[in-house]
N, C-alpha and C positions, 0 to 999 in steps of 0.2 A: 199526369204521368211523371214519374223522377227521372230529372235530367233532361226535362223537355223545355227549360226555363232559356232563354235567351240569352247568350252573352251580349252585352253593348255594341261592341265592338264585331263589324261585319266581319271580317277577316278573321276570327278567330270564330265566329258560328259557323261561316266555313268550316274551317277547320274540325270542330266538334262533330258537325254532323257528316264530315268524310268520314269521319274516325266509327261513328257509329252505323254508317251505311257500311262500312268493311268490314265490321262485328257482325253486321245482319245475314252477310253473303258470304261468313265464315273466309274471310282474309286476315287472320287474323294477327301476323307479320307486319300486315300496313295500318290495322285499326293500331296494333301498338305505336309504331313510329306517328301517323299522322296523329293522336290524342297525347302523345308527348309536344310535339308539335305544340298542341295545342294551349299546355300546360307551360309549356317555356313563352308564350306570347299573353298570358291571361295574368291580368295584373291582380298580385294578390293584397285583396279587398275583402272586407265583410259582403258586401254583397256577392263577391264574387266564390265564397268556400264551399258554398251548396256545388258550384259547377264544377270545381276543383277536384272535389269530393271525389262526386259522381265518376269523374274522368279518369281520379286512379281506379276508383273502383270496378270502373270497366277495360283497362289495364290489364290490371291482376284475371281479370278473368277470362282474357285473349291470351293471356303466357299460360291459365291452367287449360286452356283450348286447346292449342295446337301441340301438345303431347299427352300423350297416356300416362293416368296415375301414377304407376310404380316406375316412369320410366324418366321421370322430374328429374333432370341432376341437382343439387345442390343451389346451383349458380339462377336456378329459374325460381326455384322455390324462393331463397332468399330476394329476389329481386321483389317476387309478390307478397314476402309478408311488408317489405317496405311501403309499397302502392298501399294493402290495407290498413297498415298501422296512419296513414296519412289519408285514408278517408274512415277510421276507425267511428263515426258518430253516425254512419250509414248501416241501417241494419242488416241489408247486402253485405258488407265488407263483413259483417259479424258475422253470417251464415259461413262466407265464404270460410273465413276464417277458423270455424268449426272444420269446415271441410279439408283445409289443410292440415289439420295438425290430424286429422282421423285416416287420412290418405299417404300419407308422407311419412309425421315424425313418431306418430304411436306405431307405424308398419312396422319401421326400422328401430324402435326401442331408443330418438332418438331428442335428444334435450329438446325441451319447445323455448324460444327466444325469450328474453325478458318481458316480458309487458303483452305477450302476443297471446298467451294462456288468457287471460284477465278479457282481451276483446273478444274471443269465440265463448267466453262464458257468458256474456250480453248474447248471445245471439236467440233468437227467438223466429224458427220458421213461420207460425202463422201468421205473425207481424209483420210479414214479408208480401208489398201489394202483388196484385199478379202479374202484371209485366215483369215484376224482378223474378218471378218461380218460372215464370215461361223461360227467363233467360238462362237460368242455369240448364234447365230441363232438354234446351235448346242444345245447348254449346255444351256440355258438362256431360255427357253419356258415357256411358262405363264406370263413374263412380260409385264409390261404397261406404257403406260404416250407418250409424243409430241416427246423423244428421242429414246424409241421402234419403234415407226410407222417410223421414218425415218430411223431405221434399217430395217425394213421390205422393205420400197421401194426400200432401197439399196439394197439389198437381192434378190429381185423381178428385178433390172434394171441387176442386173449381173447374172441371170440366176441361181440365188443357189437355191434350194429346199427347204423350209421349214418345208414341214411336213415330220413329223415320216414315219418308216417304219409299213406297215400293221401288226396289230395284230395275230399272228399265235396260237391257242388253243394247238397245238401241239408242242410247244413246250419243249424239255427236257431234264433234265440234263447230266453231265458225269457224271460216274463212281466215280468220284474222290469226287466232291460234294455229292453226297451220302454217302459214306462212315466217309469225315469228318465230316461233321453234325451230321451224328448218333453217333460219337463216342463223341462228344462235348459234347453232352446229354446223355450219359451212364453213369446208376447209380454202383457207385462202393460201396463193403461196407465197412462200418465201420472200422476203426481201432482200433483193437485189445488192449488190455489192454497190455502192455510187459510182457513178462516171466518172472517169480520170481524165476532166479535159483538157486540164492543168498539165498533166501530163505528156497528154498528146501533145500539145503546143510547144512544150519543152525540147523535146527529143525529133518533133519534126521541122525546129526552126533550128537547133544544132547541128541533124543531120542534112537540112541543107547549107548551112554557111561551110559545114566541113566539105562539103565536095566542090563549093563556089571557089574557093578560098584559093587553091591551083590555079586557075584560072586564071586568076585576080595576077601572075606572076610573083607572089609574096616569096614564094621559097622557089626561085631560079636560083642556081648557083653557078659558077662557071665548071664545078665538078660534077658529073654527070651522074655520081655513082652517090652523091652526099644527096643532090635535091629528088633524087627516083623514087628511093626508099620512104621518103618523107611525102611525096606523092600519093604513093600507094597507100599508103596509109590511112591517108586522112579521106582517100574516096572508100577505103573498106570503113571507115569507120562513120562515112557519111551512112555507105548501107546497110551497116547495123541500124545505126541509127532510126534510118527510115523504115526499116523493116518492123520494128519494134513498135514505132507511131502509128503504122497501119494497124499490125494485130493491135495495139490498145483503143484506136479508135472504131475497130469493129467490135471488140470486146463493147467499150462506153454504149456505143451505137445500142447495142441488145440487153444491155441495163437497161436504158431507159425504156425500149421497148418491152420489157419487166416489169418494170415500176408504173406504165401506164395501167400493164395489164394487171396490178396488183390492187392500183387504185379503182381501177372500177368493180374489182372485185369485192373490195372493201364496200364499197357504194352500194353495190348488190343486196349485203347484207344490212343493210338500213331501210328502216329500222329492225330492230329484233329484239327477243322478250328481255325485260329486263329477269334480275337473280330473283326478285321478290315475286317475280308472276311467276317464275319459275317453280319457287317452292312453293308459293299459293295452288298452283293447277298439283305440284304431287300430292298434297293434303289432301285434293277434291279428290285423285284417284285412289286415294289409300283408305279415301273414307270410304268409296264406291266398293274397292274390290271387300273391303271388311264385311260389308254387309252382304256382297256375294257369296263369300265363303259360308257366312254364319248361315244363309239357306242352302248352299251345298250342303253343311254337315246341321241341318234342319234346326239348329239353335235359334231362336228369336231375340233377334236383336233389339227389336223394339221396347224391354222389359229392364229390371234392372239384374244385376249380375247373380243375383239369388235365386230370382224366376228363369234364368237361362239355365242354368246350371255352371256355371261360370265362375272360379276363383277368383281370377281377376280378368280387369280387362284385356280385350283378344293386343295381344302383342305381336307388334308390326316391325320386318327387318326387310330393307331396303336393299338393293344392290346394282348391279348392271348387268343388262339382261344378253346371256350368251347364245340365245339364236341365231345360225347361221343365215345369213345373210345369200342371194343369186351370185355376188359377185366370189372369183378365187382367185388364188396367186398363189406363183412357185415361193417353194421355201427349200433351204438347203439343210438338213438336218445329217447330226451326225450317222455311221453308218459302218459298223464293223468290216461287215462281208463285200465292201463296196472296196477297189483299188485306190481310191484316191481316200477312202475315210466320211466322205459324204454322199447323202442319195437328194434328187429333187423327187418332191414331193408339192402336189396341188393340193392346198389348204382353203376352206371356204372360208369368205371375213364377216365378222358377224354381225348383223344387224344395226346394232348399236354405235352410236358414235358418245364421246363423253370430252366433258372440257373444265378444266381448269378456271372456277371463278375468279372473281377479284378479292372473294376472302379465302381463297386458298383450297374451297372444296367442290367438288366434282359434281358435276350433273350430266344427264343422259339422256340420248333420245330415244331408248327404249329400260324402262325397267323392268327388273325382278321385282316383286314382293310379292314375299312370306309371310303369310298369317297364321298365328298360333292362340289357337282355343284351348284355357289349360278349365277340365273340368277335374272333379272330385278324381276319377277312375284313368279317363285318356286323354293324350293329348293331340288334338284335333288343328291339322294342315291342312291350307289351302295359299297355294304356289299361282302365278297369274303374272303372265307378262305382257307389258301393258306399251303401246306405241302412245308419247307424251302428244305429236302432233295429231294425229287423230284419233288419239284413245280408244283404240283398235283391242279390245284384248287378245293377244295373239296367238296364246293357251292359256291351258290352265291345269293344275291337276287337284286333286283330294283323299285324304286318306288319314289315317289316325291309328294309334297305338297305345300300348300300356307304359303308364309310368319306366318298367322295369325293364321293357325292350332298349330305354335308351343306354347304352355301351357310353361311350364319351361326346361332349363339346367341347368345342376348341374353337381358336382365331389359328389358322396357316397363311403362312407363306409361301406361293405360289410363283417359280421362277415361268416367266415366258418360255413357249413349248413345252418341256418337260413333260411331253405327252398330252396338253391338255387343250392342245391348238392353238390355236392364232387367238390372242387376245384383243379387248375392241381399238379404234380407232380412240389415240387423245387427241385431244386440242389444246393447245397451252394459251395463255390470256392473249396475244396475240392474233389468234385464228391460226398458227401454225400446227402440221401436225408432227406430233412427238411420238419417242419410240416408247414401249411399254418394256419395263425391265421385271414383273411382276404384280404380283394382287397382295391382298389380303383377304380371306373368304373367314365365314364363318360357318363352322362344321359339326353337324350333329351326326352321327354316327348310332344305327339301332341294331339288334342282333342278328336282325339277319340278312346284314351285310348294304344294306339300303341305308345311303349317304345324303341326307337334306343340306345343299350347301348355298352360299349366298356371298357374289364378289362384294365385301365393302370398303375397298380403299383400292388403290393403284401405285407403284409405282414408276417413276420419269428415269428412262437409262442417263438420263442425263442432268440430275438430281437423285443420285439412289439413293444418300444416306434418308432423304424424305420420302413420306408418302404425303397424297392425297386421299380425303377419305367422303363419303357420300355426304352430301348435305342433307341425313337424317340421322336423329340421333340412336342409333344403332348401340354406338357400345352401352350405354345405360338401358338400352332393350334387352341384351344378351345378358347382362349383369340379373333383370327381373327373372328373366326364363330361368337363367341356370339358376339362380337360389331359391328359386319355385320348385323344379323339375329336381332337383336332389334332393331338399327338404322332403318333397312328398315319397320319393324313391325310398330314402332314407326312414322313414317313418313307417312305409309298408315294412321294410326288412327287420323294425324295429317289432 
């Protein structure tokens, strides 16, 4: 089998075969890092360029994984013709290679790299053993173009299976995913102001020397009227003093009682999921509900996009799921007909809780997504809101229309209330929670008055020039749809 040769070196066959065990189980975020990994520690050797090889090559083929053809930006593509061009003597990288330039740069009418034309013109599907056809046929679904179809034949001559495994509704998590998800999302509080005990100490050993200090006979005088004033004084000043010691030291006092209760709050949430299991599990549910939808609107996923009736592949947009939630809270909203200008109003909080990674994007513990089936005639929805901790699906809906019903798409901007309710709970990298000063949604609009929308970004009142936006690549989704959906709008009116 290719790629099944040994490195020397244990630690890096580790390595290797983490990398292709998280290819196998479709993680494909950690096959990349840990097979780079892998690639930074393999010394490069003649005998060692076959593993080398191999290793970009299944690289490149975990970055054309983990997103939808038309939905590539730039920055992923270029990264994979690098990986192929550097195991360009693999006739894997040659197929693959064919496959990019037929998905990507002939879609967009767009230059193919130097030297990159030259490797997909070597490619040769039948020359490809069958573990390599299993593996694309595997990972690679929803592809298209003259080098697809004769992976499929191949695929089809050697008896490999194509389609998915059936949809189970029943499906459910462990123990373990439950637990770290909640704890990813648990709101910790605040930190505490530190204790002033420095303080205290200050002001309650001045305000006792000031009231000893009379005492002491320092300021007798033989006038009665010079040492009184100076008396009084310094005992009112002792009482400020000590008045001020006490509140600071009961103030300290309840920091710390803060601070413990913060730290074991902190502690609570240990461990919890990292970003990468994070976005590893929303892959696993976006492939889940994909192939829910396609038996909703009775399409067969298991074929390729020709035998579906399928344009391209089904295109996935992400959001944060705005189901209300048992719990409510007053809110003060403004209010004409009201004497003071405001009315309370009980608003339900919604489901969802969302937090601020360490790279700057937002993840949730419940989502939206939107699946969009773009065929010849309609375009085919299927909406599904999904609980990360128990992959719960919590609805869902279905439904489909004509090219021509679509009126406009759009990205808005969505202020907090504004009619649209309580928005979800943030989390900032801290565990603290933040206010929500608006969204970002993405908006299609049909004619008859039926609004498909979808939150993808957020707003921090306390960061507004920025936003947060989901960790899925949404705008490059919205970019496919809409020059799909006009193109063919445009072409019926034509």
């Amino acid at each position: 089998m290719p790629g099944s040769e040994e490195p020397a070196d244990g630690r890096q066959w580790t390595l290797y075969n983490s990398g292709r065990r998280s290819l196998r189980e479709r993680l494909y975020r950690e096959a990349e890092e840990t097979l780079s990994q892998f690639l930074s520690r393999e010394p490069r050797t003649d005998k060692s360029a076959p593993r080398r090889a191999r290793a970009h090559a299944l690289i490149a083929l975990a970055i054309l994984a983990r997103t939808p053809p038309l939905s590539r930006s730039t920055r992923e593509v270029g990264h994979v013709v690098s990986r192929l061009q550097n195991a360009r003597k693999l006739p894997l990288a040659q197929v693959m290679a064919s496959l990019v330039i037929e998905t990507f740069y002939e879609t967009d009418a767009w230059n193919v790299p130097e030297g990159f034309r030259s490797l997909a013109e070597d490619a040769d599907v039948e020359a490809l053993p069958g573990p390599d056809i299993e593996l694309l046929i595997r990972h690679l679904p929803g592809m298209f173009g003259k080098t697809w179809e004769r992976i499929r034949r191949q695929a089809g001559l050697l008896g490999l299976g194509e389609r998915p495994p059936p949809f189970v509704e029943t499906e459910l998590v462990d123990e373990r995913r439950k637990k770290l998800v909640r704890r990813y999302f648990a709101e910790i509080p605040r930190k505490p102001e530190d204790p002033q005990w420095t303080l205290v100490a200050w002001l309650l050993s001045i305000g006792v020397l000031a009231g000893v200090l009379p005492c002491g006979g320092l300021y007798v005088t033989t006038r009665w009227y010079v040492g009184l004033p100076i008396v009084l004084g310094l005992y009112l000043l002792a009482a400020v003093l000590l008045f001020f010691g006490i509140v600071t030291a009961r103030e300290s006092r309840e920091s710390q009682k803060k601070i413990r209760v913060r730290a074991a709050a902190i502690a609570a949430t240990q461990p919890q999921a990292s970003e990468t299991e994070l976005d590893a599990w929303l892959e696993m549910e976006v492939s889940r509900v994909t192939r829910l939808g396609a038996e909703r609107h009775r399409l067969d996923s298991g074929v390729g996009l020709k035998d579906a009736g399928l344009l391209m592949a089904p295109q996935v947009i992400v959001g944060v799921s705005k189901l209300a939630g048992p719990y409510s809270v007053e809110r003060r909203e403004p209010d004409a007909n009201s004497a003071s200008g405001l009315r309370t109003v009980m608003r339900k909080l919604p489901l969802a809780k969302t937090r601020i990674g360490d790279d700057g994007k937002v993840r949730a513990s419940h989502y939206q997504i939107l699946v969009m089936y773009l065929t010849e005639r309609r375009v085919g929805v299927f909406e599904c809101d999904v609980d990360m901790a128990t992959r719960e699906l919590l609805a869902e809906s279905t439904h489909s229309f004509s090219y021509d019903d679509v009126v406009t798409m759009s990205s808005q901007k969505i202020a907090a209330g504004g009619g649209q309710g309580n928005l979800h709970v943030l989390i900032d990298r801290h565990h603290n929670s933040a206010t929500i000063s608006g969204e970002h949604r993405f908006v299609m609009s049909l004619v008859n008055g039926h609004r498909i929308e979808v939150s993808t970004a957020v707003h921090n009142a306390t960061a507004s020039d920025s936003s947060s936006v989901i960790a899925w690549p949404n705008d490059q989704v919205q970019r496919s749809i809409e020059r799909m959906v006009w193109a063919l709008k445009d072409s019926r009116v034509a």
